[in-house]
Predicted model as a PDB file, atoms N, CA, C, CB and O in Angstrom, pLDDT in the B-factor column:
MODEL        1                                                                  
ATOM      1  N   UNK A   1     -21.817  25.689  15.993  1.00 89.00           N  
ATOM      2  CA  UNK A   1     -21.875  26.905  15.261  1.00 89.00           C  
ATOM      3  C   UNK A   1     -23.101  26.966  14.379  1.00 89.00           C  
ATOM      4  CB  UNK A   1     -20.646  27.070  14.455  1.00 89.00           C  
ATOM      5  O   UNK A   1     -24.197  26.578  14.785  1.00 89.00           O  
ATOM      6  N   UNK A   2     -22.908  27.450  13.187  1.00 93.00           N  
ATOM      7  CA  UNK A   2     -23.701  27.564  12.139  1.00 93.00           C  
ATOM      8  C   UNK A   2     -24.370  26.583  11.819  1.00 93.00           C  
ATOM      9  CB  UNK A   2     -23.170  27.898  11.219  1.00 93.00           C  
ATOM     10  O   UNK A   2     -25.541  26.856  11.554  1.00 93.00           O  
ATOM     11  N   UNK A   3     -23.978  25.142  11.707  1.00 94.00           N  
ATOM     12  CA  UNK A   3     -24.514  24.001  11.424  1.00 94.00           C  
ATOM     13  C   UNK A   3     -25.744  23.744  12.679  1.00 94.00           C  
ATOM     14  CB  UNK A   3     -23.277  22.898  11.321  1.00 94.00           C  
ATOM     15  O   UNK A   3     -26.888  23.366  12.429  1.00 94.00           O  
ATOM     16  N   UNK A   4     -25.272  24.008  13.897  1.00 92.00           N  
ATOM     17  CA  UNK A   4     -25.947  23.380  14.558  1.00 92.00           C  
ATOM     18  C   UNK A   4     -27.415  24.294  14.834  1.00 92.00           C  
ATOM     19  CB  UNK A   4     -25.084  22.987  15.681  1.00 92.00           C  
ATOM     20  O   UNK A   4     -28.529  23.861  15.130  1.00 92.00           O  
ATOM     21  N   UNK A   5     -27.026  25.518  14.648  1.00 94.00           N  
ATOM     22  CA  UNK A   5     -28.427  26.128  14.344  1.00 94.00           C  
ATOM     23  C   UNK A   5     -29.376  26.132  13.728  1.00 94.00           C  
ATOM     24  CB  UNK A   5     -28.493  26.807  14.169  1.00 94.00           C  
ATOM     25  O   UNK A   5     -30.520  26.454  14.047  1.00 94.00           O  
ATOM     26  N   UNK A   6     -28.801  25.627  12.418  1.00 96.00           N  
ATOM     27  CA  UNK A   6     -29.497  25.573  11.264  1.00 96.00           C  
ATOM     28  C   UNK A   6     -30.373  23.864  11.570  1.00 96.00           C  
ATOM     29  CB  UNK A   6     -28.261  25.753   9.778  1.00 96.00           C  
ATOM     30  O   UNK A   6     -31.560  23.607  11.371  1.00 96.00           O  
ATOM     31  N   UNK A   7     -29.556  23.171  11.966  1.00 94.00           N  
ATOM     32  CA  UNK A   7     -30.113  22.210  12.499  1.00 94.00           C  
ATOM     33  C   UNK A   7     -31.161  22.299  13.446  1.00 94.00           C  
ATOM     34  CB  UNK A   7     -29.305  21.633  12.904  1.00 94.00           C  
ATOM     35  O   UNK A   7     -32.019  21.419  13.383  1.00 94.00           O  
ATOM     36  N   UNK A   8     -31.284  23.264  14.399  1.00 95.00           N  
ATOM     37  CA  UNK A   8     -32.157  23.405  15.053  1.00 95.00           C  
ATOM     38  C   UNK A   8     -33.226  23.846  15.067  1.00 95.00           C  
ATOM     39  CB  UNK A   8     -31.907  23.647  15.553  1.00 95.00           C  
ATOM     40  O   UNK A   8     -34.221  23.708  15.779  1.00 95.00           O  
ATOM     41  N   UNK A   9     -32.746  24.877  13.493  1.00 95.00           N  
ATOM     42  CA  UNK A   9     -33.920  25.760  12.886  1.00 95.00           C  
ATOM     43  C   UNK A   9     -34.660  24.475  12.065  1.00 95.00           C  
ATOM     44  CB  UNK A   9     -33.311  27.256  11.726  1.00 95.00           C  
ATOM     45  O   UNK A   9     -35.870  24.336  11.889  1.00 95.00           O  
ATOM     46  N   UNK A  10     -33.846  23.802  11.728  1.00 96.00           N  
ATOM     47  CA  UNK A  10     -35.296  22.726  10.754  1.00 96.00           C  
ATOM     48  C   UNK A  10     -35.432  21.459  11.632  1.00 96.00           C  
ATOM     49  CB  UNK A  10     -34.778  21.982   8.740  1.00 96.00           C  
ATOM     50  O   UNK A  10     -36.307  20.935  10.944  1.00 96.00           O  
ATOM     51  N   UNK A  11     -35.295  20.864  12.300  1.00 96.00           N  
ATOM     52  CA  UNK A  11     -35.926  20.015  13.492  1.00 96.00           C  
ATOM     53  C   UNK A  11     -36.354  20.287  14.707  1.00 96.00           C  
ATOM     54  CB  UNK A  11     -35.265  19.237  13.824  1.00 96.00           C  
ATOM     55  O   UNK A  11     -37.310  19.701  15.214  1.00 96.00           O  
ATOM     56  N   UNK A  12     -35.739  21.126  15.232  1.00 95.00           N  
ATOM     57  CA  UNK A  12     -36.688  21.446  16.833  1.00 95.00           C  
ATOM     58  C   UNK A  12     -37.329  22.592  16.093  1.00 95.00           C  
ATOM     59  CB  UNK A  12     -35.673  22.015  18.655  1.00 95.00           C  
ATOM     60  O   UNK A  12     -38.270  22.028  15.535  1.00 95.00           O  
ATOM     61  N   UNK A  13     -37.370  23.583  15.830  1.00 97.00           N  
ATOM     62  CA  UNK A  13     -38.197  24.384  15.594  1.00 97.00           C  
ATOM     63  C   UNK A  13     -40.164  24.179  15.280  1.00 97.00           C  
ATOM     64  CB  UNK A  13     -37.428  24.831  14.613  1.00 97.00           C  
ATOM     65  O   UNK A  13     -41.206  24.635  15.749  1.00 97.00           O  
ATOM     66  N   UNK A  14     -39.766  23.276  14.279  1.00 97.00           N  
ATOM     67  CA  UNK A  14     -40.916  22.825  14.106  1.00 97.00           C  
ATOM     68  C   UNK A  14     -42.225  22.401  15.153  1.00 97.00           C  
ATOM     69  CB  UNK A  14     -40.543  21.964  13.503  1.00 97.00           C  
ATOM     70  O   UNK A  14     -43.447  22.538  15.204  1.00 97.00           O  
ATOM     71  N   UNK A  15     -40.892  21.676  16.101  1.00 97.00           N  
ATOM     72  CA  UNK A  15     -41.784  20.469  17.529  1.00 97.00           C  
ATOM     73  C   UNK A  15     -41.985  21.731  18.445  1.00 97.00           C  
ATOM     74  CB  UNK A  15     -40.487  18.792  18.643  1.00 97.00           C  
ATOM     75  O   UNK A  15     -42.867  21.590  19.293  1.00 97.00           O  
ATOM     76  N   UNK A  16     -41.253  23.078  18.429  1.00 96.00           N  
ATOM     77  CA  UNK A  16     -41.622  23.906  19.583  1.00 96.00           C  
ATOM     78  C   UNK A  16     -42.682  24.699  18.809  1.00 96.00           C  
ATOM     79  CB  UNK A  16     -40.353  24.828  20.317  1.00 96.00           C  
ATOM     80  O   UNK A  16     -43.652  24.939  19.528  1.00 96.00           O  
ATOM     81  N   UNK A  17     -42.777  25.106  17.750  1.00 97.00           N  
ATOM     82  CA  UNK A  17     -43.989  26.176  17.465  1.00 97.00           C  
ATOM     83  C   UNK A  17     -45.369  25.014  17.638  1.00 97.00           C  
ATOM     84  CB  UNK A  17     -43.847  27.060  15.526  1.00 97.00           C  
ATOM     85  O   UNK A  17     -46.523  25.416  17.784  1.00 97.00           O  
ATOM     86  N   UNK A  18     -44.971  23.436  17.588  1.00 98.00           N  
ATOM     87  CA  UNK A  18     -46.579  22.734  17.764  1.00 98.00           C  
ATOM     88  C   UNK A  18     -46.904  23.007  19.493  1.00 98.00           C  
ATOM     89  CB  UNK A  18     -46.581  20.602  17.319  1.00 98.00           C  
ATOM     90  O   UNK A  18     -47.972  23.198  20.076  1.00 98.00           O  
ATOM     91  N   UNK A  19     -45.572  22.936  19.967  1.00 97.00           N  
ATOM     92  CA  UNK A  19     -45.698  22.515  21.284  1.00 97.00           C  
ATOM     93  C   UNK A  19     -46.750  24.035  22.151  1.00 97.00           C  
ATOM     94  CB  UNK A  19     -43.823  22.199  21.933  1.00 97.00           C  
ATOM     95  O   UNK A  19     -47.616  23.945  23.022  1.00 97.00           O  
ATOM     96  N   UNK A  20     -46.304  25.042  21.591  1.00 98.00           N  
ATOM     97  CA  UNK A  20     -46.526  26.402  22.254  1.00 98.00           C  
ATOM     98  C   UNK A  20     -47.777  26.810  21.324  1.00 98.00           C  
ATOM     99  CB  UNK A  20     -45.081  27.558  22.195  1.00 98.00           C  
ATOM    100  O   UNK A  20     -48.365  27.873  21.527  1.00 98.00           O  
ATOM    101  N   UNK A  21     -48.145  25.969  20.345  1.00 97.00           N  
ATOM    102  CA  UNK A  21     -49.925  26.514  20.062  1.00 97.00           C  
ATOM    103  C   UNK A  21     -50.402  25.441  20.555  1.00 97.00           C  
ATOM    104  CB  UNK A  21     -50.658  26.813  18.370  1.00 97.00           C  
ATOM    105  O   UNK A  21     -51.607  25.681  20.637  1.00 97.00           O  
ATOM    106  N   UNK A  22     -50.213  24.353  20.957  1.00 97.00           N  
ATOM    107  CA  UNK A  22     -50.805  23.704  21.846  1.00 97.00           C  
ATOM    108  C   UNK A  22     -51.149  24.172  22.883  1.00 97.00           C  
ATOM    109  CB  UNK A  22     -50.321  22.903  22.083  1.00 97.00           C  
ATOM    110  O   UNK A  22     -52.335  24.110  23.206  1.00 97.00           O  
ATOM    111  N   UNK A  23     -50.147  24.809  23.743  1.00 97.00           N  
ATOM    112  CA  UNK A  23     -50.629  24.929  24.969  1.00 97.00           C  
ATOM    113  C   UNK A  23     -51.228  26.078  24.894  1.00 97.00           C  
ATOM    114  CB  UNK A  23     -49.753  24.826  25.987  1.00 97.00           C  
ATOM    115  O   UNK A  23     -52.106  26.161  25.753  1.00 97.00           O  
ATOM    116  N   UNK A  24     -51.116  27.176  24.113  1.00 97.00           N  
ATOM    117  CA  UNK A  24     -51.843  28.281  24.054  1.00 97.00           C  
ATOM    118  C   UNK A  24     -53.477  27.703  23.724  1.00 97.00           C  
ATOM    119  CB  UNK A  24     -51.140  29.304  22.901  1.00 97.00           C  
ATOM    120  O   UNK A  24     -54.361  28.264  24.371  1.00 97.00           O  
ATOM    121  N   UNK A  25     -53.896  26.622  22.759  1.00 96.00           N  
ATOM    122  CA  UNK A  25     -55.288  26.727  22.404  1.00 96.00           C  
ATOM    123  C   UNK A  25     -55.481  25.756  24.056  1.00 96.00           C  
ATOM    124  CB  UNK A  25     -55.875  25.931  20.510  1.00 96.00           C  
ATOM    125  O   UNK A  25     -56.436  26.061  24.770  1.00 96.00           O  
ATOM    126  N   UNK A  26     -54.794  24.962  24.381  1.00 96.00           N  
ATOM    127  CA  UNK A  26     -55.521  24.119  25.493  1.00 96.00           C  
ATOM    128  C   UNK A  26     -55.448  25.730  26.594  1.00 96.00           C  
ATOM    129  CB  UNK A  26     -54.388  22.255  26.177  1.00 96.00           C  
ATOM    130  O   UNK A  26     -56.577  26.161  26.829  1.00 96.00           O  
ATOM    131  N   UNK A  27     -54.682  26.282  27.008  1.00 95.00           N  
ATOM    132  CA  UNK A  27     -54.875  27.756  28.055  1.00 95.00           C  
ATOM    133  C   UNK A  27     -56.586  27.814  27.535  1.00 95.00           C  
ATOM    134  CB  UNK A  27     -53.578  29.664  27.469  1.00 95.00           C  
ATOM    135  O   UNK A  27     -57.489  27.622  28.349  1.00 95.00           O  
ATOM    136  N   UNK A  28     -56.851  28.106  26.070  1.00 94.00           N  
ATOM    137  CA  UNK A  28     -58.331  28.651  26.045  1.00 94.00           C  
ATOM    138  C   UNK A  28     -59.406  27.604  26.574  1.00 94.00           C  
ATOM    139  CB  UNK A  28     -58.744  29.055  24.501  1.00 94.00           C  
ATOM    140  O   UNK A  28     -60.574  27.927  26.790  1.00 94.00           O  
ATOM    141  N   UNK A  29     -58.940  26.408  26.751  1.00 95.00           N  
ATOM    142  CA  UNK A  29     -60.643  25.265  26.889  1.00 95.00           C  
ATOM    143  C   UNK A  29     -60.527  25.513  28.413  1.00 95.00           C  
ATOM    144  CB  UNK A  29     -60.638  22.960  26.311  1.00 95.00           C  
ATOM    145  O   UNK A  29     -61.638  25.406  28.932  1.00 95.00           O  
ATOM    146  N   UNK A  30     -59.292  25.886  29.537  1.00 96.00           N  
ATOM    147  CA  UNK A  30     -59.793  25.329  30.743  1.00 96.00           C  
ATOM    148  C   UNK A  30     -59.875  26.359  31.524  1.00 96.00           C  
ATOM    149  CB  UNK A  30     -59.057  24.285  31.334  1.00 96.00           C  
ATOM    150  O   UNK A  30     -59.298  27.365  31.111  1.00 96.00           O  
ATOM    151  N   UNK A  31     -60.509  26.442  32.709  1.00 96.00           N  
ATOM    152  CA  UNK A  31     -60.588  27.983  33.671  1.00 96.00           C  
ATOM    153  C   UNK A  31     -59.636  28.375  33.855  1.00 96.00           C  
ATOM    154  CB  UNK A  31     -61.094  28.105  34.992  1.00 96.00           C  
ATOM    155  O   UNK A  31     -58.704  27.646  34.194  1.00 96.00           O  
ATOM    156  N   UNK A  32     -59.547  29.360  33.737  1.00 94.00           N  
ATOM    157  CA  UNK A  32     -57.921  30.310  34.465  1.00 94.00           C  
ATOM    158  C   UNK A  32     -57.056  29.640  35.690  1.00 94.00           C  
ATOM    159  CB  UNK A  32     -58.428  32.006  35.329  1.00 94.00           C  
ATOM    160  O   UNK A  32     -55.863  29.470  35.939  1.00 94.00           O  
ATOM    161  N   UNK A  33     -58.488  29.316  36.402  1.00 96.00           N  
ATOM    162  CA  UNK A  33     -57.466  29.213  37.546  1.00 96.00           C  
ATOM    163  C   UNK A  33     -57.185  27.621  37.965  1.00 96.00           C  
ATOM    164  CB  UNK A  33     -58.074  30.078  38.901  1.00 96.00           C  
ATOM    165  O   UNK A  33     -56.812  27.239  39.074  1.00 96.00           O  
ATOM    166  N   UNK A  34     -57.440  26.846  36.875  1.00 97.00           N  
ATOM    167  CA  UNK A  34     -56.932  25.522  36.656  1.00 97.00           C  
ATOM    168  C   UNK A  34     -55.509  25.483  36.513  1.00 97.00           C  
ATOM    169  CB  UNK A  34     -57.517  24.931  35.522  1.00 97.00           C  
ATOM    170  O   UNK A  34     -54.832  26.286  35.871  1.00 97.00           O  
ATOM    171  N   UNK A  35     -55.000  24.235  37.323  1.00 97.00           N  
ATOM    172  CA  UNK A  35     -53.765  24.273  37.160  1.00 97.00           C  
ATOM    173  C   UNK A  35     -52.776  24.353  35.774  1.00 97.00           C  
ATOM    174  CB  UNK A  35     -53.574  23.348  37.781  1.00 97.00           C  
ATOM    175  O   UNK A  35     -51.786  24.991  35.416  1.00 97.00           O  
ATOM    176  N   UNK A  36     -53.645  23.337  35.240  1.00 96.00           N  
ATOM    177  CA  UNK A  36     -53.317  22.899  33.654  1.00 96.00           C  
ATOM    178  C   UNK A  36     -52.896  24.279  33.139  1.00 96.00           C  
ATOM    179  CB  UNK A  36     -54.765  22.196  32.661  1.00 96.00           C  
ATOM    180  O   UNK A  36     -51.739  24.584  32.849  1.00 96.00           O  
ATOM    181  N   UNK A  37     -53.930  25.048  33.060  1.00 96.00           N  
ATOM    182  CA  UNK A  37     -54.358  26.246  32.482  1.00 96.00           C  
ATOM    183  C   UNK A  37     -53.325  27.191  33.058  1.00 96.00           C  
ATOM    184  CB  UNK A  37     -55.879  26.619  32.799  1.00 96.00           C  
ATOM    185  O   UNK A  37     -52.584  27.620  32.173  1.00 96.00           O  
ATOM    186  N   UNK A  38     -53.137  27.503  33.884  1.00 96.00           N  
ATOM    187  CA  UNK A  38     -51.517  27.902  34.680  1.00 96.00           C  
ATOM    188  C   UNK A  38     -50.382  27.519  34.371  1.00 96.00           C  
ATOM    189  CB  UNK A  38     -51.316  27.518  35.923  1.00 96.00           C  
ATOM    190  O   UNK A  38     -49.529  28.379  34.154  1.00 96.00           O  
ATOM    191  N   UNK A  39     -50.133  26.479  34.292  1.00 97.00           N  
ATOM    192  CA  UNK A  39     -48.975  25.469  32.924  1.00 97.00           C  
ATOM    193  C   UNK A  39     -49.118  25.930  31.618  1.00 97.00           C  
ATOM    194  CB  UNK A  39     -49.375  23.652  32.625  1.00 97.00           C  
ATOM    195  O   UNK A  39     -48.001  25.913  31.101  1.00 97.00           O  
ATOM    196  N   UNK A  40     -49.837  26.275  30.953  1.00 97.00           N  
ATOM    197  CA  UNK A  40     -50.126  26.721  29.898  1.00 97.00           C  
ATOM    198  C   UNK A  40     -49.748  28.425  29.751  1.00 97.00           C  
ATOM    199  CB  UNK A  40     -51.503  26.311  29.764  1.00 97.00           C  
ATOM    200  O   UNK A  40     -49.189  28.915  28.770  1.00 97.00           O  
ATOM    201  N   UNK A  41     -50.030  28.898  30.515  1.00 97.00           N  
ATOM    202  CA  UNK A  41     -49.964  30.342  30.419  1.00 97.00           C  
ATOM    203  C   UNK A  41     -48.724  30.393  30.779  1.00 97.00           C  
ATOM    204  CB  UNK A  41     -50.903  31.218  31.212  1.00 97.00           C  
ATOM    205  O   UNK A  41     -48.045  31.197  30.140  1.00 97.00           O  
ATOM    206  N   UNK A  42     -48.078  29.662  31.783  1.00 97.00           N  
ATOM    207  CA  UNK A  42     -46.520  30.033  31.801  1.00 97.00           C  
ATOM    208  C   UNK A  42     -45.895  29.795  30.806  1.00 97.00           C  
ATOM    209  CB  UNK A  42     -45.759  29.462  32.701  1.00 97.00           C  
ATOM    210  O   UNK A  42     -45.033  30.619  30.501  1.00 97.00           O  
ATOM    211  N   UNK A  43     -46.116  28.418  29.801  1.00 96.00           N  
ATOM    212  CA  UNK A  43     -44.989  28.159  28.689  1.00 96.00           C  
ATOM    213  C   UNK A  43     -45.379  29.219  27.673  1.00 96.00           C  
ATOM    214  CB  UNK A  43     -44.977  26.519  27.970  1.00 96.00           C  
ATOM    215  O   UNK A  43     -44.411  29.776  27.154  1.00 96.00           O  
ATOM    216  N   UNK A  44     -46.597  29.629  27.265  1.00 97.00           N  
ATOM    217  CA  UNK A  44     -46.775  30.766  26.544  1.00 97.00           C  
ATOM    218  C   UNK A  44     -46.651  31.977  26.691  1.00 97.00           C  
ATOM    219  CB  UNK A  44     -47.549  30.793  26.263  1.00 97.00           C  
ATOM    220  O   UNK A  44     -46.683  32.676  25.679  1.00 97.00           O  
ATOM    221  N   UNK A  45     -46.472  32.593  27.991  1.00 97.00           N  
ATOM    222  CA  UNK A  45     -45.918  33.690  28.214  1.00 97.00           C  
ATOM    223  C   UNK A  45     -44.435  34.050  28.343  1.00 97.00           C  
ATOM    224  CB  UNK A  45     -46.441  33.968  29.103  1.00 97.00           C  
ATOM    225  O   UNK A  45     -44.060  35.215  28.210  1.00 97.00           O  
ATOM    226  N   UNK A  46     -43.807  33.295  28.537  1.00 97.00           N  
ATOM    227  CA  UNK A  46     -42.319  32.857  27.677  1.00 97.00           C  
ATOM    228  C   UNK A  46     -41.623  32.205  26.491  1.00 97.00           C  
ATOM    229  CB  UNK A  46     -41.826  32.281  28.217  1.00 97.00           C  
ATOM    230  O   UNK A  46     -40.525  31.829  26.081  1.00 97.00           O  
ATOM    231  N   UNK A  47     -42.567  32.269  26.266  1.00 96.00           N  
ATOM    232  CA  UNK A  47     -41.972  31.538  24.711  1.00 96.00           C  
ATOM    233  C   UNK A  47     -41.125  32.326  23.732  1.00 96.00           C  
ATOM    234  CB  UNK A  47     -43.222  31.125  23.723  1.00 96.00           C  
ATOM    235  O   UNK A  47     -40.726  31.802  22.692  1.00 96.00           O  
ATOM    236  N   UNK A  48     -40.877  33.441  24.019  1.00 96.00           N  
ATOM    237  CA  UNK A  48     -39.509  34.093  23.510  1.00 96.00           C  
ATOM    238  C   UNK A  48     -38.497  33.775  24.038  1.00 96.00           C  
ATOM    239  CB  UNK A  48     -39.384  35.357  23.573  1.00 96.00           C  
ATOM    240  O   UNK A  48     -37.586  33.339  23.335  1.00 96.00           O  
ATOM    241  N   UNK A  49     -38.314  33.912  25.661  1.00 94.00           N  
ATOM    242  CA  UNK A  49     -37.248  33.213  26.330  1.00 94.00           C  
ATOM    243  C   UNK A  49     -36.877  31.713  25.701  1.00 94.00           C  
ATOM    244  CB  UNK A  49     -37.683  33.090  27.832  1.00 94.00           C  
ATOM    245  O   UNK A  49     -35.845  31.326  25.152  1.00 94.00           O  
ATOM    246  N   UNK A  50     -38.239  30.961  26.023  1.00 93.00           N  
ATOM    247  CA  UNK A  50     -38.146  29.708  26.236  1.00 93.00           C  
ATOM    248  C   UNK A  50     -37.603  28.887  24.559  1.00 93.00           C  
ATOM    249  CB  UNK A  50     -39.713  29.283  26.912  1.00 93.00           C  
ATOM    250  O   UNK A  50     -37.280  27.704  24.459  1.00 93.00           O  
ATOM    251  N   UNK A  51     -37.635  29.909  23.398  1.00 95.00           N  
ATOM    252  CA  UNK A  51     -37.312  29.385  22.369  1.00 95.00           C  
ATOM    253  C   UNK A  51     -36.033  30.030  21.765  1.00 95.00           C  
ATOM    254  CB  UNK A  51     -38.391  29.391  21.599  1.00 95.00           C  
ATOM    255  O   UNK A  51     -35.682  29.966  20.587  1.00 95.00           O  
ATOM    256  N   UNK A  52     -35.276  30.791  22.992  1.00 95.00           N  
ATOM    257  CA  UNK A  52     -34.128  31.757  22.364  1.00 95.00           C  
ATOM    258  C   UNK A  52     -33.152  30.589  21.979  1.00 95.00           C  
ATOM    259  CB  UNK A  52     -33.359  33.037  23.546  1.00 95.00           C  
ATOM    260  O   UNK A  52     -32.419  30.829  21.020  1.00 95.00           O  
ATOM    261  N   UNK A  53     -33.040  29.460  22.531  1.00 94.00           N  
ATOM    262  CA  UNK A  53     -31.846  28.201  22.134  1.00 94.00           C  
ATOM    263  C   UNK A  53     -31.623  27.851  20.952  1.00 94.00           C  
ATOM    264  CB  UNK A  53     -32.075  26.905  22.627  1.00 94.00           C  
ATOM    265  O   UNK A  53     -30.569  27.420  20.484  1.00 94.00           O  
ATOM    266  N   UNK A  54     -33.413  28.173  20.025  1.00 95.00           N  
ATOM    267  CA  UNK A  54     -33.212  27.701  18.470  1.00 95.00           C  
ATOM    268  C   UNK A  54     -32.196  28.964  17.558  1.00 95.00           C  
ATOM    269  CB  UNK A  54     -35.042  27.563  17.653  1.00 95.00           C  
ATOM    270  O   UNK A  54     -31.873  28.869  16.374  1.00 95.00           O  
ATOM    271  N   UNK A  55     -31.855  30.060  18.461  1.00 95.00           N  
ATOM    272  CA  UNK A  55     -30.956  31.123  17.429  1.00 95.00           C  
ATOM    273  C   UNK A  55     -29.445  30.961  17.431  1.00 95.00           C  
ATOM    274  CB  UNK A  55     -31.167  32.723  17.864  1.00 95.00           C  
ATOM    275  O   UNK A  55     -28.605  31.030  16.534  1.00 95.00           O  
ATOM    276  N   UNK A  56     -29.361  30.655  19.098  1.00 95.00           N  
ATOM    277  CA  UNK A  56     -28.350  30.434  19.932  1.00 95.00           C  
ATOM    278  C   UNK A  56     -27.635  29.143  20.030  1.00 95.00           C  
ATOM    279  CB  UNK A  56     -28.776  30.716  21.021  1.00 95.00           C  
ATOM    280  O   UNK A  56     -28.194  28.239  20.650  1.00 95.00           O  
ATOM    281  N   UNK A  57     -26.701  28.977  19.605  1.00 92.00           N  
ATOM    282  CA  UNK A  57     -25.892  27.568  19.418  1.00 92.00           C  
ATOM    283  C   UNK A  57     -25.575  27.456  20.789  1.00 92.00           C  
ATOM    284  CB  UNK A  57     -24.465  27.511  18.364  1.00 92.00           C  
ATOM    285  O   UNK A  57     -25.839  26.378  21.322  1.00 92.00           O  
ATOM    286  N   UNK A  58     -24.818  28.777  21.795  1.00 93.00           N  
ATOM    287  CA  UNK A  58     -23.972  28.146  22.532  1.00 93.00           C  
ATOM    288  C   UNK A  58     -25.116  27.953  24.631  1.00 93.00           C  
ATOM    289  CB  UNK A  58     -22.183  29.418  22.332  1.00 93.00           C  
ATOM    290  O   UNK A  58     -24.867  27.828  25.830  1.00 93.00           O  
ATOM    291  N   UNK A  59     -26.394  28.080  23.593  1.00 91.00           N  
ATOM    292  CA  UNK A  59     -27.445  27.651  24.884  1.00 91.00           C  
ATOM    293  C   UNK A  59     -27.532  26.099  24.425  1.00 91.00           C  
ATOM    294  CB  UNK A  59     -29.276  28.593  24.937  1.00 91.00           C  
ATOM    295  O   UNK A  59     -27.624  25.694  23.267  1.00 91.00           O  
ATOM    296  N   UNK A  60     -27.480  25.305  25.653  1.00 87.00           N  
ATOM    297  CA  UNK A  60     -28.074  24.253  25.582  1.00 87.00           C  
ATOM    298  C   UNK A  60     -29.327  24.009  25.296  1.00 87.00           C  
ATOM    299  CB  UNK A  60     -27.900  23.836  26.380  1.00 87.00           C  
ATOM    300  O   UNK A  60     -30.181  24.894  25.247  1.00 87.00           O  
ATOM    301  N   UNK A  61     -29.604  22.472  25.028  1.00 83.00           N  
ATOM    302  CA  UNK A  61     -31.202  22.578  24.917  1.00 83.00           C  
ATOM    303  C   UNK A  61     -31.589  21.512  26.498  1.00 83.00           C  
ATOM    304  CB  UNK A  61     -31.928  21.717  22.983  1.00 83.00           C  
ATOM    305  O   UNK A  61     -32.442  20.700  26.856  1.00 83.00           O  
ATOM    306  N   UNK A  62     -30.735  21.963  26.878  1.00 84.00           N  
ATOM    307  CA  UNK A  62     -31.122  21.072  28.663  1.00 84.00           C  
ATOM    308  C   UNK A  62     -30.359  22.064  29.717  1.00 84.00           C  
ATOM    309  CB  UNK A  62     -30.175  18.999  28.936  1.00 84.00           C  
ATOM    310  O   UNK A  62     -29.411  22.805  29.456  1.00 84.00           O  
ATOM    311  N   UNK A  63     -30.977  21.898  30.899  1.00 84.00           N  
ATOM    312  CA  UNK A  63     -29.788  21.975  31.873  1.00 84.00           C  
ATOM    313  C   UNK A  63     -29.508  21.252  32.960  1.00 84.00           C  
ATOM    314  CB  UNK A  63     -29.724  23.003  32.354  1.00 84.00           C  
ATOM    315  O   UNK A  63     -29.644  21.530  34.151  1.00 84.00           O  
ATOM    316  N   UNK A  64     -28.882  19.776  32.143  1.00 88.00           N  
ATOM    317  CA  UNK A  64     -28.894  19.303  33.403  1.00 88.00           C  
ATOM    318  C   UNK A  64     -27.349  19.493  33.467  1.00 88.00           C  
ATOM    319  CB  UNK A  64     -29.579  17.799  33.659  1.00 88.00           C  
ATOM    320  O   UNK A  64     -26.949  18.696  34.316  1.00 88.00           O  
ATOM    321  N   UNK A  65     -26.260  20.222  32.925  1.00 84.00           N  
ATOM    322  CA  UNK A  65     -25.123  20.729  34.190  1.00 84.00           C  
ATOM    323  C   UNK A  65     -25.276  21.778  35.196  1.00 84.00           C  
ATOM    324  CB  UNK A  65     -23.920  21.229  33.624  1.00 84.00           C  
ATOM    325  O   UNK A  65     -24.389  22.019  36.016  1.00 84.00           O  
ATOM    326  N   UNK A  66     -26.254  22.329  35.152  1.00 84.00           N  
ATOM    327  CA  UNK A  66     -26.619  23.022  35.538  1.00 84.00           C  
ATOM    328  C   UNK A  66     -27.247  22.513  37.253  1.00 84.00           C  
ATOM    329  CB  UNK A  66     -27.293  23.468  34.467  1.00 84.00           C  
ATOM    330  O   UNK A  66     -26.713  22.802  38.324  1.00 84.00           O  
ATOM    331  N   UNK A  67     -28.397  21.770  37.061  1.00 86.00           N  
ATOM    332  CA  UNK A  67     -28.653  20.812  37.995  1.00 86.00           C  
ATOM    333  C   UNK A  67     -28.050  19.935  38.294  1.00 86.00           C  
ATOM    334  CB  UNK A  67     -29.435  20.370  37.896  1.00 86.00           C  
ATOM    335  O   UNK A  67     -28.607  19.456  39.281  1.00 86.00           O  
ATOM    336  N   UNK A  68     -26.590  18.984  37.871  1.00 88.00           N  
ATOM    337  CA  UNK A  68     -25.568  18.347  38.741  1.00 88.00           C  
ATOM    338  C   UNK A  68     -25.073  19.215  39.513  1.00 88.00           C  
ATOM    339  CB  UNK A  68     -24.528  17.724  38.118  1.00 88.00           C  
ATOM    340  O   UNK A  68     -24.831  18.881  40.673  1.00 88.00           O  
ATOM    341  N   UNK A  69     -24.746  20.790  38.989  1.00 89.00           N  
ATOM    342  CA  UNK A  69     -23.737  21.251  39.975  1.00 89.00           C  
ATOM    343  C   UNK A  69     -24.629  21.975  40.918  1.00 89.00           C  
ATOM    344  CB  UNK A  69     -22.518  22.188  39.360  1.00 89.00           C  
ATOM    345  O   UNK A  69     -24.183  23.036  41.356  1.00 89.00           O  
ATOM    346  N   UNK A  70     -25.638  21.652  41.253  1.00 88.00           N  
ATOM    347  CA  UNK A  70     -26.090  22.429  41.948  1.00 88.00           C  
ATOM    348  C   UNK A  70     -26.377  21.497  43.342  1.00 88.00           C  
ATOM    349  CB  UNK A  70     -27.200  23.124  41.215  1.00 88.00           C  
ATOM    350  O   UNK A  70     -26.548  21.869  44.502  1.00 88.00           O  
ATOM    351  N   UNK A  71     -26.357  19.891  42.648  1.00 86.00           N  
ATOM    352  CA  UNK A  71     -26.360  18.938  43.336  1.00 86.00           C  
ATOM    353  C   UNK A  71     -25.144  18.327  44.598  1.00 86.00           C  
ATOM    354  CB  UNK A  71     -26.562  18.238  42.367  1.00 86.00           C  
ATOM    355  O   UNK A  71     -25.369  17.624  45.583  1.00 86.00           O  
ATOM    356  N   UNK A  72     -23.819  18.917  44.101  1.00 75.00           N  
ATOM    357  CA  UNK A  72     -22.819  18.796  44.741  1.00 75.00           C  
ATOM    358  C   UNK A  72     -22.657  19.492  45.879  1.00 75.00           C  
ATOM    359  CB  UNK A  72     -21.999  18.954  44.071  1.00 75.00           C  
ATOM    360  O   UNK A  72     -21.625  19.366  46.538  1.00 75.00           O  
TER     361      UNK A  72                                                      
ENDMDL                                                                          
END                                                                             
């Protein structure tokens, strides 16, 4: 619930806003059509999606049930 958000708001939060200006300033050093640079533009062009878990208690921050059951 509440706890665990708040938890998420002051420890992961932090490691994802480094993680997503990272990859946004590395997107600027390499050519577009570098792979790297393609990795980069995807995690930054989602990064609303990709950080909706820190609001959301009842998203995981993995999916690997997701990938067992897909495994069966």
């Amino acid at each position: 619930g509440a706890a665990r958000v708040a938890h998420r708001q002051q420890h992961i939060r932090p490691i994802t806003d480094q993680i997503f200006a990272i990859a946004s300033a590395e997107q600027r050093r390499w050519d577009k059509k570098h792979p790297f640079a393609k990795a980069c533009a995807y995690l930054t062009n989602r990064e609303t999606e990709l950080k909706r878990f820190l609001d959301d208690d009842k998203i995981p921050l993995d999916n690997n049930a997701s990938e067992r059951a897909l495994r069966v």
